[in-house]
NUGU-477241 format. One record per residue: residue in one letter; x, y negated, z of N, C-alpha, C in turn. Coordinates in steps of 0.001 Angstrom, whole numbers, padded with zeros to 6 digits, always signed. Layout:
aXYZXYZXYZ...
This chain:
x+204104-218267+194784+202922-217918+195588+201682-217841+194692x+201185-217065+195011+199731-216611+194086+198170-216862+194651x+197653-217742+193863+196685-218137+194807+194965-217317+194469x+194397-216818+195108+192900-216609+194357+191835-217353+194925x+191007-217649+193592+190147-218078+193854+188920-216979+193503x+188472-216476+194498+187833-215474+195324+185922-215968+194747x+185154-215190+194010+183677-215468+193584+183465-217228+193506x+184076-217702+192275+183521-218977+192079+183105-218981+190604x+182615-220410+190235+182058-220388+188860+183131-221099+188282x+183124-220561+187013+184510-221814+185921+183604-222047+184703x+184103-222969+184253+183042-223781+183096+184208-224795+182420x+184653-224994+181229+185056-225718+180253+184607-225982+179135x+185255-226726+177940+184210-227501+177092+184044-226456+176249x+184462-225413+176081+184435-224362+175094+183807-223426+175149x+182864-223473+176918+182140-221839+177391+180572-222764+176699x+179813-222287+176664+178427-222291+176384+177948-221991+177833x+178267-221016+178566+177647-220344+179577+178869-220346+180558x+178531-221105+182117+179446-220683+183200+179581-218965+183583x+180744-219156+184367+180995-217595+184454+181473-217593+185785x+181025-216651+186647+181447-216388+188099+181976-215001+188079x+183617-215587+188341+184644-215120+189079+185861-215036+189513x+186391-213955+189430+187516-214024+190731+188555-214365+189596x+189733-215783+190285+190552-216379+189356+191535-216455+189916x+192675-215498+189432+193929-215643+190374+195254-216622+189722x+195891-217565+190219+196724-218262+189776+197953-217947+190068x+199041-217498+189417+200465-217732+189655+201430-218101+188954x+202544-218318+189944+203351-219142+188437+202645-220197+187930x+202334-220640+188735+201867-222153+187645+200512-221818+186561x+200073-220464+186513+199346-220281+184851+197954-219581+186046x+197353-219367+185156+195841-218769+185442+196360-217085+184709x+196683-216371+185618+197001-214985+185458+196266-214174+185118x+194598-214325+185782+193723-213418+185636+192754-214017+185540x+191580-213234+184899+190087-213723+185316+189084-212591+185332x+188533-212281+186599+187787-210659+186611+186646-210990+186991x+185532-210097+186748+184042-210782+187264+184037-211068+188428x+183110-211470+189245+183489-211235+190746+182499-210014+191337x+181806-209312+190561+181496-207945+190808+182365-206647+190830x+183772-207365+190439+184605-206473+190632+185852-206736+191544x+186416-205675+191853+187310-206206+192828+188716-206774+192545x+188590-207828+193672+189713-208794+193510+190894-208908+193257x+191559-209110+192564+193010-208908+192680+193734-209653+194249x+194837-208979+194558+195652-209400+195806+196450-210741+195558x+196862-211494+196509+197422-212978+196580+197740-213302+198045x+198452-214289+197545+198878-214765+199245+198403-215693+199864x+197159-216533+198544+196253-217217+199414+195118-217056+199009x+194187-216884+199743+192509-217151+199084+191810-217855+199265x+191233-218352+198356+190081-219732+198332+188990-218756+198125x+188006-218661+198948+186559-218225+199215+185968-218914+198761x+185295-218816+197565+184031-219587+196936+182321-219092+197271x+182036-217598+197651+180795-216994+198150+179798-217846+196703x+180355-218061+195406+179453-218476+194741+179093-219966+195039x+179592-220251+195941+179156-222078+195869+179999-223013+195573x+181544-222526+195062+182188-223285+194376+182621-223140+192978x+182946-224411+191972+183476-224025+190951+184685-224232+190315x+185330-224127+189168+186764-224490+189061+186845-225014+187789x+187063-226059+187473+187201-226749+186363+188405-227193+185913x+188881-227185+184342+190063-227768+184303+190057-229303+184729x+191715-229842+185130+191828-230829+185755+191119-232158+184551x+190878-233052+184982+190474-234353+184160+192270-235022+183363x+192156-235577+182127+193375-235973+181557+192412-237613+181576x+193071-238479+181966+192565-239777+181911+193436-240519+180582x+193119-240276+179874+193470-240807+178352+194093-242111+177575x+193834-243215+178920+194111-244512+178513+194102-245457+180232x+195379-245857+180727+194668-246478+181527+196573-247451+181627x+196397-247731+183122+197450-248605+183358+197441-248318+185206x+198486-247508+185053+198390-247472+186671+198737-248446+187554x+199643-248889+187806+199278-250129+188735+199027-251517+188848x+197993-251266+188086+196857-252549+187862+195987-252350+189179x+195813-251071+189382+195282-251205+190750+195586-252231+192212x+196751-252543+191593+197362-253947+192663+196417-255168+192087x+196220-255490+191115+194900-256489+190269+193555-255707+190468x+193248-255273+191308+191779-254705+190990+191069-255933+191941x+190049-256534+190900+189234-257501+191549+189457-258765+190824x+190502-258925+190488+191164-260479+189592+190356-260865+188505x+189673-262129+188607+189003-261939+187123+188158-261604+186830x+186916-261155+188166+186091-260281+186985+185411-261272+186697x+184258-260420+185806+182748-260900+184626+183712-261992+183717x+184614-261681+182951+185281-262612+181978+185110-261910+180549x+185603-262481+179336+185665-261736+178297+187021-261475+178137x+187437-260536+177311+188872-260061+177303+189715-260987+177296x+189970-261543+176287+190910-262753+175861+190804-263563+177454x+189902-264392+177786+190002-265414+179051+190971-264129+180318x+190137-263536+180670+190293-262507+181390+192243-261772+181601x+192860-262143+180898+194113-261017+180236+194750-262807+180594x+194529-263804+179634+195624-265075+179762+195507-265468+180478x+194223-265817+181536+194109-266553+182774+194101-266082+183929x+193943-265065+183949+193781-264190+185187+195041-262717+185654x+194967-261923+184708+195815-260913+184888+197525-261252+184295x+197609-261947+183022+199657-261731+182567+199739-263019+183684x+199398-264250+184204+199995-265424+185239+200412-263768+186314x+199843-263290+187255+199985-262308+188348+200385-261455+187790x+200691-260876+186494+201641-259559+186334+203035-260642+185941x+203351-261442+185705+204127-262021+185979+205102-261884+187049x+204072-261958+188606+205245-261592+189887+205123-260297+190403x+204702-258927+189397+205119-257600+189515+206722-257280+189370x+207116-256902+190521+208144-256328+190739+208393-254347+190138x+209656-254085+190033+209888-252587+190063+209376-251991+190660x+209410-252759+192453+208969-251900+193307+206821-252015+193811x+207075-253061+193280+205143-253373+193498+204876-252436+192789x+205337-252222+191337+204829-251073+190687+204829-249630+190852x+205853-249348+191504+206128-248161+192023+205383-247405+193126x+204608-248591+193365+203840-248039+194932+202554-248409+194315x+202504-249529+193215+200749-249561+192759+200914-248333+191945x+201396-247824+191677+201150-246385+190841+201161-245162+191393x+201788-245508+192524+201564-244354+193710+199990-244311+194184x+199689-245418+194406+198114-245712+195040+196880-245351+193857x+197686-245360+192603+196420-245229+191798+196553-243381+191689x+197678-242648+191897+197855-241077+191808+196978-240552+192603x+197122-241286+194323+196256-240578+195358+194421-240871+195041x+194228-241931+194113+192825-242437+193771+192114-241474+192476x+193368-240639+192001+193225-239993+190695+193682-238593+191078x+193946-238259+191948+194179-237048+192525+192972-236423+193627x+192662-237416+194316+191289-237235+194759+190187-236791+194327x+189837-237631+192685+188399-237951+192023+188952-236609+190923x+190283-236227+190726+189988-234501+190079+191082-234879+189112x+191528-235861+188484+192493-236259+187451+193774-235941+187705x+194471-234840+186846+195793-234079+186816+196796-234329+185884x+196399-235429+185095+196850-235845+184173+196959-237286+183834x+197720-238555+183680+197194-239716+182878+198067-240421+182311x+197435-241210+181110+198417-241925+179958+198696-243239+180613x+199897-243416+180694+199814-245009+181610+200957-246227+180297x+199968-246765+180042+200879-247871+179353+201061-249062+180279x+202536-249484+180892+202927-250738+181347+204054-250481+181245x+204951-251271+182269+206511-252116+182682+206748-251134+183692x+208234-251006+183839+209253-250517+184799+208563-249030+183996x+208836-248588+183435+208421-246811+183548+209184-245912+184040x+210515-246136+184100+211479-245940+184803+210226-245496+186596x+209937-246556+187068+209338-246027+188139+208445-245511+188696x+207743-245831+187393+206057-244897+187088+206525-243158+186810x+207579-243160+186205+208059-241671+186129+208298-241390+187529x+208976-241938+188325+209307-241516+189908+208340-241414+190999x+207545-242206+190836+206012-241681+190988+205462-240848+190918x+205091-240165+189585+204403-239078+189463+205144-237924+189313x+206904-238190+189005+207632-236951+189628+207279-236559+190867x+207505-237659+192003+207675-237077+193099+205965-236476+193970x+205006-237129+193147+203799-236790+193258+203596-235113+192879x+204446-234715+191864+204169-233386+190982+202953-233340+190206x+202087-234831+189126+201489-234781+188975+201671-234926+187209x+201263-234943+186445+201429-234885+185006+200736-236214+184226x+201798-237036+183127+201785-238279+182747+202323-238251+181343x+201543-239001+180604+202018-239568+178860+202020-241045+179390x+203671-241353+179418+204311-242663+179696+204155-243373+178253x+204061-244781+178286+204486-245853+177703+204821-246938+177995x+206256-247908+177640+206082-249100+177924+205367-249783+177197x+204666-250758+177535+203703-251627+177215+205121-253028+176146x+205022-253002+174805+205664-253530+174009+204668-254696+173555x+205694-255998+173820+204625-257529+173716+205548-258495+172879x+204967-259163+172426+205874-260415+171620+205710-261013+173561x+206958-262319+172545+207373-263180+174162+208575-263949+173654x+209458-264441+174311+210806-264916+174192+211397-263952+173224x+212772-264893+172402+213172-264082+171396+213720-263025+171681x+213740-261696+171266+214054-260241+171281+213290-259673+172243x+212544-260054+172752+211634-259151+173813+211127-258148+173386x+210628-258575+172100+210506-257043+171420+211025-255650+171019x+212223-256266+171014+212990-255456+170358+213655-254808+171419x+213691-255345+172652+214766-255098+174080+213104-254019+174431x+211928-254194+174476+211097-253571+174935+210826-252266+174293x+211008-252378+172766+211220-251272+171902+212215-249856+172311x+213197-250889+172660+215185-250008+173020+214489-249674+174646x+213895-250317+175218+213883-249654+176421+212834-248444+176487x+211391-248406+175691+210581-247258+175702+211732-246452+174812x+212136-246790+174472+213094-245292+173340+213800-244848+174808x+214466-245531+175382+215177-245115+176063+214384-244149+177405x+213315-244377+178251+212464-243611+178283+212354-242352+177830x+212249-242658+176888+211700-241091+176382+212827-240469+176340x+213922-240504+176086+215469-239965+175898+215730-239298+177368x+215467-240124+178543+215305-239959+180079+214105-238825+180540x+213079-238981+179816+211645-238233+180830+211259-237504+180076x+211357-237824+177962+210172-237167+177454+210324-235214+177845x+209192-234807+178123+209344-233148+178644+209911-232851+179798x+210354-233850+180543+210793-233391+182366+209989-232989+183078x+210998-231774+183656+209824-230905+184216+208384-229945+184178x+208474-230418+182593+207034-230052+181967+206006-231053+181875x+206165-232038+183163+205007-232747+183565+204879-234199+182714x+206185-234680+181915+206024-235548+181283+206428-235720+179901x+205338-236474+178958+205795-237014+177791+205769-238195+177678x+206375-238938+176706+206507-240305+176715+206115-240330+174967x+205315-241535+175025+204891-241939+173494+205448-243734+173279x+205857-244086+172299+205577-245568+171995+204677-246421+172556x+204503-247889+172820+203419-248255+173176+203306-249636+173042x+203003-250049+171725+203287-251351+171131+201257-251897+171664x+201582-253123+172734+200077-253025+173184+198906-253539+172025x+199210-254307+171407+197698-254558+170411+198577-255211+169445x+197580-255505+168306+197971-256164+166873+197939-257559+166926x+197346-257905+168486+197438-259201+168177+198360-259701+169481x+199120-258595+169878+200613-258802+170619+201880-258442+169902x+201828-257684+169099+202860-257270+168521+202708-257716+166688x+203531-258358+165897+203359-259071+164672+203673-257379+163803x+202941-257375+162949+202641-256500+161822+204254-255855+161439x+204828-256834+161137+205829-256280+160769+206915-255661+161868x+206861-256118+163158+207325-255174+163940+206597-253877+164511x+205517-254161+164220+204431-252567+163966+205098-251658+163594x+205470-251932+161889+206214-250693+161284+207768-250329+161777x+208039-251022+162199+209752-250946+162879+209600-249804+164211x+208286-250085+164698+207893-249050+166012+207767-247323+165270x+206434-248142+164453+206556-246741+163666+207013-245939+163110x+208489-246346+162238+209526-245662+161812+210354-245398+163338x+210120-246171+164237+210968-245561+165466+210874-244348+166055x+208945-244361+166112+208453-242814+166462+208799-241741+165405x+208891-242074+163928+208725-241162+163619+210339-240339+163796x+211102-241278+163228+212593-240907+163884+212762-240584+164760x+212504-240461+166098+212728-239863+167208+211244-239037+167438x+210159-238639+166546+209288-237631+166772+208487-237873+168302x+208493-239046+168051+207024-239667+169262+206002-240449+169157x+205596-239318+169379+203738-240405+169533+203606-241745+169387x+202060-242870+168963+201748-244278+169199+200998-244224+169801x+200749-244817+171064+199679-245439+171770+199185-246867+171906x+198194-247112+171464+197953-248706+171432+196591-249021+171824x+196139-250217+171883+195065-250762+172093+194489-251100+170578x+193537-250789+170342+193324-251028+168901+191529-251222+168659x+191588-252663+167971+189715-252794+167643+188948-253081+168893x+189295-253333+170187+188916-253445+171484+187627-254402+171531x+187830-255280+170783+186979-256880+170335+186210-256900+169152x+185194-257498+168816+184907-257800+167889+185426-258793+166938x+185847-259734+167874+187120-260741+167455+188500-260386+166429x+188985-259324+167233+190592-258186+166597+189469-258138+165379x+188092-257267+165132+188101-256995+163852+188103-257622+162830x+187593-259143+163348+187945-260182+162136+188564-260578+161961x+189575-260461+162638+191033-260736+161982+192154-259919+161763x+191579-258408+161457+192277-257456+160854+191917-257074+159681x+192588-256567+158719+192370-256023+157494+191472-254719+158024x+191130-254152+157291+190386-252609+157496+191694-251582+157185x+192131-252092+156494+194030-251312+156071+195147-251606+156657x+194674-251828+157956+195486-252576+158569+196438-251225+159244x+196048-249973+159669+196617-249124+160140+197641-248637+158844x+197186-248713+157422+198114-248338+156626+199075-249107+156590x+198758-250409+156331+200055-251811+156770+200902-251454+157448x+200616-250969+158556+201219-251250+159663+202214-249433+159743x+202316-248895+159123+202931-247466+158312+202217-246746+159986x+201325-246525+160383+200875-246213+161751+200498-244384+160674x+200306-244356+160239+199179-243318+160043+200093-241586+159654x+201384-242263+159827+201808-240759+159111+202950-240681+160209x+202819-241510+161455+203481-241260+163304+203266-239721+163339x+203927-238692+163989+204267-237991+164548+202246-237607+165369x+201662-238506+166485+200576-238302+166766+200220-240057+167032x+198845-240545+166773+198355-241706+167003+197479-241831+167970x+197456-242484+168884+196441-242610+170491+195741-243738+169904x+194749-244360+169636+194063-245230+169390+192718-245727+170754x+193277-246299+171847+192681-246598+172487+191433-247440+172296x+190109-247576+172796+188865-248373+172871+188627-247926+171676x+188951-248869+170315+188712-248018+168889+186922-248754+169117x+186123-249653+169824+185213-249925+169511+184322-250304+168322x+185394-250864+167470+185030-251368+165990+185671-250966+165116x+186293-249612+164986+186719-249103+163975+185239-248476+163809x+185812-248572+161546+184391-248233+161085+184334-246525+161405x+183407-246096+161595+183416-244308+161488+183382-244323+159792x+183434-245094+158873+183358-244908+157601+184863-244997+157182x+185612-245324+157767+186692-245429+157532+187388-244969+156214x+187980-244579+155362+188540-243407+154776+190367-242933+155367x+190095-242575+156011+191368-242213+156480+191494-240580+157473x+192972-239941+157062+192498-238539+157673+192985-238682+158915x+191994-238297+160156+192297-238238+161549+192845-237245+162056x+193964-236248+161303+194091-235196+161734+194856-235134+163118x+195668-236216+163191+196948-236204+163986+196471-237725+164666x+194929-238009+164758+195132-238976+165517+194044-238539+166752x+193592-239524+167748+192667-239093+169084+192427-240429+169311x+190941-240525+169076+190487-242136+169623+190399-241777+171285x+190491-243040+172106+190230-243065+173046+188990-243625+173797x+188024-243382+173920+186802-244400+174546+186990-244430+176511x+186200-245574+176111+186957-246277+177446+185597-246907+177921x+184327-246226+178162+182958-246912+178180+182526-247780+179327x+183254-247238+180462+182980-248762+181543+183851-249497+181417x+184879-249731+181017+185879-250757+180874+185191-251731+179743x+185032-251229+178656+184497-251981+177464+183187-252596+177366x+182274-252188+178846+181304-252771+179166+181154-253744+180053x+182513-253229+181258+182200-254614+182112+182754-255782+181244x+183558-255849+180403+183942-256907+179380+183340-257150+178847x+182056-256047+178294+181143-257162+177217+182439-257406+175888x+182752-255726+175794+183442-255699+174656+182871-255063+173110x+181421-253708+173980+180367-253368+173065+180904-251941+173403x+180335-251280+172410+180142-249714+172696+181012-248817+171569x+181828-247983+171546+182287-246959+170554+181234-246192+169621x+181209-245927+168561+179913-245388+167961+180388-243918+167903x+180230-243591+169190+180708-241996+169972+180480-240948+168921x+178779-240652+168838+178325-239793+168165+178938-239628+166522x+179742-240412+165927+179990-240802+164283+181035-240252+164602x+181535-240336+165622+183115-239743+165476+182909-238439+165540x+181875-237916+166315+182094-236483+167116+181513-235663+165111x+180499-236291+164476+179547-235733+163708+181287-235861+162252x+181886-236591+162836+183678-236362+161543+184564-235473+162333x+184429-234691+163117+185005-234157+163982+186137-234750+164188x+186561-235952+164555+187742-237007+165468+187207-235934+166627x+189028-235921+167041+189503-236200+168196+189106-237704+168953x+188126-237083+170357+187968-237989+171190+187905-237878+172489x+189185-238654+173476+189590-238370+174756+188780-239160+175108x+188589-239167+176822+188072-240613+177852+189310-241258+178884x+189064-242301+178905+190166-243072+179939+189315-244114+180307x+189851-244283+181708+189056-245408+182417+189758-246748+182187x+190644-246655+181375+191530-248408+181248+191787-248220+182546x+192680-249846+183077+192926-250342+184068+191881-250816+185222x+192226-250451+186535+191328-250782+188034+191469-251670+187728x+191812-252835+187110+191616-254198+186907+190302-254521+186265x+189946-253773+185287+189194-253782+184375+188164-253183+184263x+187786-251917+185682+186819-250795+185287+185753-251024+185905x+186218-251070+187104+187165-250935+187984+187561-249736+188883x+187123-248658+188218+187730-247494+188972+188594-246652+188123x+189365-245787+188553+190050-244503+187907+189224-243648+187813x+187955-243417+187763+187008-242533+188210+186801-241139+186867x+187088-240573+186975+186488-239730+185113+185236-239378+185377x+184517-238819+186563+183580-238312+186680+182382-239471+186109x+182613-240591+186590+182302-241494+186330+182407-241868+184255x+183359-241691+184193+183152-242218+182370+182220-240994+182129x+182307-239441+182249+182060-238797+182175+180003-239081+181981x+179622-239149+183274+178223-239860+182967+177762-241216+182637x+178583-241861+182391+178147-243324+181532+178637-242632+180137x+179039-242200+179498+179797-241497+178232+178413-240756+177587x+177663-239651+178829+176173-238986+178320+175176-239969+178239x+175479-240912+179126+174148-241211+178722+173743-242348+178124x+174930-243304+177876+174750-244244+177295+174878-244217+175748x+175229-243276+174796+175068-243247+173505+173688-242885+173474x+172929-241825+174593+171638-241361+174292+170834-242456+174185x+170747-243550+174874+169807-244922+175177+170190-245716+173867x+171338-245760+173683+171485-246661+172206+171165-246221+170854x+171178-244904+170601+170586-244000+169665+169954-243696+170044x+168599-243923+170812+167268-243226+171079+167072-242088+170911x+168337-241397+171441+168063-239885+170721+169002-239236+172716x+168076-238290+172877+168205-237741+174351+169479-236280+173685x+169491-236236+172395+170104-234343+172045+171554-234584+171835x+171842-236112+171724+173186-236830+171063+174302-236418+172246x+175640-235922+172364+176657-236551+173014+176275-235108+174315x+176287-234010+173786+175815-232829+175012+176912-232884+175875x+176769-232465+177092+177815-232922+178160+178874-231613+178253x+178455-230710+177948+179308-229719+177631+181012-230373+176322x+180674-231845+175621+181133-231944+174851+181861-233286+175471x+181537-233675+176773+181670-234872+177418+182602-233946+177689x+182894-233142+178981+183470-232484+179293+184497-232252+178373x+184272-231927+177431+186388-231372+176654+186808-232754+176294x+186263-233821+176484+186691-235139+175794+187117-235738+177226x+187003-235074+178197+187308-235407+179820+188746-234681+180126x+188668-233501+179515+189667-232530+179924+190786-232566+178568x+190506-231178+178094+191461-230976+176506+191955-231599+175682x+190893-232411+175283+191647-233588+174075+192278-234188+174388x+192310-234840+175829+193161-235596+176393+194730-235057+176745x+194545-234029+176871+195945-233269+176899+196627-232780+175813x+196206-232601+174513+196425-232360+173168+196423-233391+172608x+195990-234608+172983+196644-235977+172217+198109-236295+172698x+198312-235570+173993+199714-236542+174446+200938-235063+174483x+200280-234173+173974+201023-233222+174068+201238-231934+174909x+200306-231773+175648+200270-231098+176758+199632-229667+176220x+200576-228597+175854+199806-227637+175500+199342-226502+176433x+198383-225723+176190+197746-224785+176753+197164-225406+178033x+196585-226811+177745+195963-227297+179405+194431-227818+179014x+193658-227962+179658+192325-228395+179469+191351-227202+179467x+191887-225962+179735+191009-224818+179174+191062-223884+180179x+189634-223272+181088+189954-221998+181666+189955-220865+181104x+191780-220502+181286+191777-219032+180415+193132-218420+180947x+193185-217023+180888+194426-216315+180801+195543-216744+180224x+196472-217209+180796+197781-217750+180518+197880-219372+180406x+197162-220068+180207+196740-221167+180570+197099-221873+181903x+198034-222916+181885+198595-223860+182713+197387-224193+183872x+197792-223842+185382+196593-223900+186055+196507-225884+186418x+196160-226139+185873+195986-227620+185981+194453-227487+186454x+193939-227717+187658+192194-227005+188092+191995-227964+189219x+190879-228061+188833+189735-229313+190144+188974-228051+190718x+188892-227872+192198+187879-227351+192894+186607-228007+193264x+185366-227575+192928+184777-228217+192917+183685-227825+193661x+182643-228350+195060+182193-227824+196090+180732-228156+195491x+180434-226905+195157+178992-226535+195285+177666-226651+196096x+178132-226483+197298+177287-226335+198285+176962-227358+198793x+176381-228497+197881+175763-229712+198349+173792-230144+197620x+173381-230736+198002+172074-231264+197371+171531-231093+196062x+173380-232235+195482+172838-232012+194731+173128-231337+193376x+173564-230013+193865+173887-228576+193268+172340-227977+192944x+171274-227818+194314+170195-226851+194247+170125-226906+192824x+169694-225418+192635+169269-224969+191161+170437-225132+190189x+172037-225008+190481+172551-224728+189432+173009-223609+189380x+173554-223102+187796+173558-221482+187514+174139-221554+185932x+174228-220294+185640+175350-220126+184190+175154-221157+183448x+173968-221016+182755+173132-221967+181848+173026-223728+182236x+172908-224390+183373+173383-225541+183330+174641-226173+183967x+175588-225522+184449+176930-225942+185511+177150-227082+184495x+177375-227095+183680+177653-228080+182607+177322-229651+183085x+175561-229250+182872+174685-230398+182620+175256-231011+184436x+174819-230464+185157+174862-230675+186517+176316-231547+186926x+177287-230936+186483+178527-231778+186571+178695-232691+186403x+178016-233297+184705+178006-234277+184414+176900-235529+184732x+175980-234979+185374+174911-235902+185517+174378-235832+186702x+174688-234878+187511+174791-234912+188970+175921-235111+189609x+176680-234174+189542+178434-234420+190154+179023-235683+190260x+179710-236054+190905+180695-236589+191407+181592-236591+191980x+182782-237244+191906+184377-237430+192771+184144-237052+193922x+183006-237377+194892+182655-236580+195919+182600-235242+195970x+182585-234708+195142+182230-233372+195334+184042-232258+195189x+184591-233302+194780+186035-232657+194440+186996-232246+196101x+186783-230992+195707+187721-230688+197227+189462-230149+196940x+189653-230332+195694+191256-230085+195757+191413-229951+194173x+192453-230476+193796+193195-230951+192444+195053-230020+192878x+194926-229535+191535+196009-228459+191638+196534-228855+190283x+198227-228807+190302+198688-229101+189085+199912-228282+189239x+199889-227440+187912+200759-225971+188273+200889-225281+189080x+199426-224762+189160+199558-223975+190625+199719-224378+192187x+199997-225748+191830+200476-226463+193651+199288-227175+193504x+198854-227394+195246+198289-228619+195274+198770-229787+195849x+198091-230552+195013+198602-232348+195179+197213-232692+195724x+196511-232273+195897+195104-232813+197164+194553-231825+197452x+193511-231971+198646+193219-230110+199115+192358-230650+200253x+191188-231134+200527+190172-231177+201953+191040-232277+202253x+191004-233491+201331+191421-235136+202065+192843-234989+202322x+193774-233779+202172+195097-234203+202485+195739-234133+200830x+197098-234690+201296+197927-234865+200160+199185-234375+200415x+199451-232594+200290+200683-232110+200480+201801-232443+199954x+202079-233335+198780+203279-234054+198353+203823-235462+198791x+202615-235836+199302+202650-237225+199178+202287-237747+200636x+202985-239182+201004+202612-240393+202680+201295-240772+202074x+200251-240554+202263+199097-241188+201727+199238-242935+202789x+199494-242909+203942+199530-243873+205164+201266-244933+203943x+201827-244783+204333+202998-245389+203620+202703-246104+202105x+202017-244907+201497+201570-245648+200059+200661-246699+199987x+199491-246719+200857+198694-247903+201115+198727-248861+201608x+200159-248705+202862+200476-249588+203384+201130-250751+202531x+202300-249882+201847+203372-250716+200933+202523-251322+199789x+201322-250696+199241+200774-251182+198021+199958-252214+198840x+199025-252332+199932+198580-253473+200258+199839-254673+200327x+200997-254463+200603+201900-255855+201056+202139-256080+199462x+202712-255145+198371+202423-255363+196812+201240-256594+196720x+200275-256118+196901+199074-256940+196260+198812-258319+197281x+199152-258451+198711+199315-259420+199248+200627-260094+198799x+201736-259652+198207+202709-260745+197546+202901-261385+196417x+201609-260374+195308+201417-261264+193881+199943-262179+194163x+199403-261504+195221+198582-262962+195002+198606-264284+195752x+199805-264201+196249+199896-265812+197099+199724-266964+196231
């Protein structure tokens, strides 16, 4: 089925200038794109925009933990360390297969809503986090979350993300699976490199938590990524990345920091030095971390804490243009985990697309020249009227054509009423 989207505006991190028009989708891809002064191509459905809507690629949420959303609230105003031993691993403790299966369902419909078509989820059971967002039809870079613990846990956690990926990596299109050894100061150095020769042997990605603390940095080497044989992986996800130096000497070709700016603030973990990365041209995605921790899935949201909070800390208003927020919302995030031809409105291009409703407040006065700015510093999750992933939609005017939205909330509330007794 071929869908058009009939006189709207499209804007990605790569246009300078929005562009209004007619965008027909089929097959899963973005088929066409014609002005809308000209006439439309035919379809079997049409979305009427009259100029007051726009179409953006979908959001890739870069770093998070989906059903932590069963923990959202646990813990807060703590510092990481208190926060993680006293509060969140006692209650992920009595996470079940199935608690998870439905807290990850609940965090899809929360991330399918707010525009996100994409997300990296490091935890347990992935096995059911894949069944999730299969049956959602929504698109995911899996990891199990790999921890020291009782003897061989590591190694049984290692054999089981391999195994993962052997099961999901590329199913359907919609999924890849990367490694996911959680921090350096969960996993001992020398089983670091055992991961890393794992990826590279089986040609998969690392995703980790890395530099999150100021703490981790004093008690890491600065060579600690070479130690640890991390640097010549297949692709490297370097989540938070707060205290890595931007002086670094090391080549980022094949790696993608992740910033994570309300998560790392409600912790009182400090700030990424955004602008140093962007001025070395790093790869840099956004992820909201865990609803435990953010506490929302929100991108729109990192999206304007992301503009404007490097501007206030560098006293500089020209730093961090939102046009550049934007591809670090969308693209990079999909080119760190593998997802090609997504993040971008264009001809042949995977229709992975947020609709986005114009015709509100606080739109007045937008036009080619700022859709950009406006998105990011006006817009919001409110404003999202339908999230499409290959051409289908998975949300559309508050409904959810794949999915029990009533069933998923139900079962995830009795989830979160049975780990916290």
């Amino acid at each position: 089925m071929a869908t058009l989207f009939k006189d709207v505006w499209i804007i990605d991190g790569s246009r300078n200038l929005a562009e209004r028009v007619h965008l027909l989708v089929s097959k899963g891809r973005i088929a066409e794109i014609k002005s809308y002064t000209e006439n439309p191509p035919s379809a079997d459905k049409i979305i009427s925009g009259r100029g007051k809507m726009a179409v953006i690629p979908g959001f890739v949420n870069a770093h998070t933990h989906a059903a932590m959303t069963l923990l959202r609230g646990l813990g807060e105003e703590a510092p990481l360390m208190e926060w993680l031993q006293n509060k969140i691993w006692p209650v992920e403790d009595k996470l079940t297969p199935d608690y998870i299966y439905w807290g990850t369902l609940s965090a899809i419909l929360e991330m399918l809503s707010t525009g996100t078509t994409c997300f990296a989820d490091m935890y347990f059971e992935m096995d059911r986090v894949a069944e999730a967002v299969l049956s959602a039809g929504m698109r995911a870079a899996l990891c199990r979350g790999i921890t020291k613990g009782e003897p061989g846990k590591l190694e049984r956690s290692l054999e089981n993300n391999l195994d993962i990926a052997k099961k999901y990596h590329g199913r359907e299109g919609l999924l890849t699976v990367q490694l996911g050894p959680h921090a350096p100061y969960t996993v001992p150095v020398e089983f670091m490199k055992v991961i890393a020769q794992a990826a590279k042997d089986n040609d998969l990605g690392v995703h980790f938590h890395y530099l999150e603390t100021e703490g981790e940095k004093n008690s890491l080497p600065e060579n600690y990524l070479e130690q640890a044989d991390l640097l010549d992986v297949p692709h490297l996800t370097l989540a938070h990345s707060v205290y890595l130096d931007p002086e670094i000497k090391i080549d980022f070709e094949n790696i993608t920091l992740v910033h994570c700016p309300n998560s790392n603030l409600k912790l009182g973990s400090g700030i990424m030095p955004l602008n140093s990365w962007l001025e070395r041209d790093v790869s840099v995605a956004l992820g909201t971390d865990g609803a435990s921790s953010n506490n929302k899935l929100d991108m729109w949201d990192e999206m304007r804490v992301t503009a404007l909070i490097h501007k206030g800390v560098n006293k500089n208003p020209v730093i961090i243009p939102a046009l550049d927020v934007l591809r670090m919302a969308t693209y990079e995030g999909a080119k760190a985990f593998g997802f090609s031809q997504k993040g971008m409105i264009s001809e042949g291009w995977v229709a992975d697309l947020v609709l986005v409703d114009l015709d509100k407040p606080n739109y007045i006065g937008v036009n080619a020249e700022n859709l950009a700015t406006y998105l990011v510093y006006a817009g919001s999750s409110a404003d999202v009227a339908g999230t499409m992933v290959n051409g289908k939609w998975l949300y559309l005017h508050g409904d959810y054509p794949t999915l029990d939205r009533e069933e998923i909330i139900n079962k995830a509330v009795e989830a979160r009423e049975a780990i916290t007794k």
